[in-house]
N, C-alpha and C positions, 0 to 999 in steps of 0.2 A: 504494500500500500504506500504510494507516492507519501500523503501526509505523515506517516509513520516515519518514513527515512527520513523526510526533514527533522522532523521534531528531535529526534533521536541526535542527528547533525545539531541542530541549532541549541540542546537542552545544555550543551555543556558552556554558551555562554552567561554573563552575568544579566546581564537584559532578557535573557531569557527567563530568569526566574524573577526578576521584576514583574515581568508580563503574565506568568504562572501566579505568582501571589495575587496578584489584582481581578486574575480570572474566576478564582476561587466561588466568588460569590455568585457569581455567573454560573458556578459548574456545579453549585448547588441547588440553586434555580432550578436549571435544566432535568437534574436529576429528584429533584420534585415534582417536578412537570412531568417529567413521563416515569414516574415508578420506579425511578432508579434502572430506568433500561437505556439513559444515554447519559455518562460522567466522564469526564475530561475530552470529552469529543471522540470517545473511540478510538486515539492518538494508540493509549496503553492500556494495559487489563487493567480496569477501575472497578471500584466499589465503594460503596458509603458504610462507613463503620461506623455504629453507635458503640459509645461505652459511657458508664458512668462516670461522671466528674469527679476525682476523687474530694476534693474540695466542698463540691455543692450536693454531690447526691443527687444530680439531676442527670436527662440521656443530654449526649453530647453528641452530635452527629457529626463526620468527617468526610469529604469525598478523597479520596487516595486510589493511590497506582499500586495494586500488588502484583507477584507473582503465583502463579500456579504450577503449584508442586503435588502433582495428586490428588487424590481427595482433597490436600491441605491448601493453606492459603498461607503465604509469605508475606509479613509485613516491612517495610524499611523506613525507620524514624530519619528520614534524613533532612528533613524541615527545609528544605531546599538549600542544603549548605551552610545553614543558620548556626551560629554559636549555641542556640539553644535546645535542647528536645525539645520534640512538637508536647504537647499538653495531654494528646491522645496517648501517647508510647506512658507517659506517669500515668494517665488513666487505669490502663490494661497493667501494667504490674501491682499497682495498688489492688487492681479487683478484675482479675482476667477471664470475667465471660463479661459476653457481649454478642452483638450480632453484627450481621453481616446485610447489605443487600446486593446482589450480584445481579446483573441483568435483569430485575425486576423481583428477582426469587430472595426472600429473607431466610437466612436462618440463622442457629444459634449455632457459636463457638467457644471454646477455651482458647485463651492466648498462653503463649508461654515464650519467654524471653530467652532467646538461645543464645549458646557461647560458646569458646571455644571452635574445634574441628566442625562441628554440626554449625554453628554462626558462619564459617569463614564456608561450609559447602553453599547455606542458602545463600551469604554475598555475589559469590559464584554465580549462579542462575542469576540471581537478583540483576545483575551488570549487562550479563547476555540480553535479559528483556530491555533494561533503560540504559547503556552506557553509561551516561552523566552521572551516576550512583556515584562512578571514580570521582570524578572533579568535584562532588558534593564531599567526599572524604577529604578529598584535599582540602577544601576550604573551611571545613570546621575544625580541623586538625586544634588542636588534642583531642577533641570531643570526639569518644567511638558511635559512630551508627549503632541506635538499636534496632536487632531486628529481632523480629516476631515473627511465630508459627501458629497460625489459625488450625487449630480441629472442630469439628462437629460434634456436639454431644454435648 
């Protein structure tokens, strides 16, 4: 898909996650508008993640780019290269079920924060699907990526 290789091309500049953060609200829009069958423009595998806030106790909804790893779903906290974790990755360790909606289909998952060998296979994949994962590590350097493992159940 033409737009895929650009994006992919274009994701590793800085402007580019400008244009990503601002789209956000737009991409949440969209993915309320049709049921969560259209998020981030079908660019990369999206979904909206609810988790609880660990703070307020309320749902927190998120539109994100994961990976599919089987049954499972791969998450990558990588805030678009922000110094900071996203607010959803402290959500899901604080209290890791949550759900998912994928292409219009909800359901429920446990998160679990990987590390180690298992962290550095799903980075792996995770790079293959978005390239820019790399240059998002570079630029929050020290700050490690969390990544998450979506199960069902």
């Amino acid at each position: 898909m033409p737009l895929q290789r650009l994006a992919r091309h274009l994701g590793h500049r800085a402007w580019f996650v400008k244009l990503g953060k601002a789209i956000v609200p737009f991409d949440r829009a969209m993915a309320k508008l049709t049921g969560g069958r259209v998020v981030a423009l079908g660019v990369v595998p999206s979904l909206i993640l609810t988790t609880t806030g660990r703070k307020s106790g309320l749902a927190r909804s998120q539109p994100l780019a994961y990976v599919p790893d089987g049954d499972d779903i791969i998450l990558i906290g990588s805030n678009w290269g922000g110094p900071n974790h996203p607010a959803w990755s402290g959500n899901l360790i604080a209290n890791p079920a949550a759900k998912v909606n994928v292409k219009g289909r909800e359901k429920s998952v446990t998160a679990r924060l990987l590390t180690g060998a298992e962290r550095d296979e799903a980075w792996r994949l995770a790079v293959q699907v978005w390239p820019p994962y790399a240059t998002y590590e570079k630029r929050c350097a020290p700050r490690v990526i969390r990544v998450f493992r979506l199960t069902t159940g």
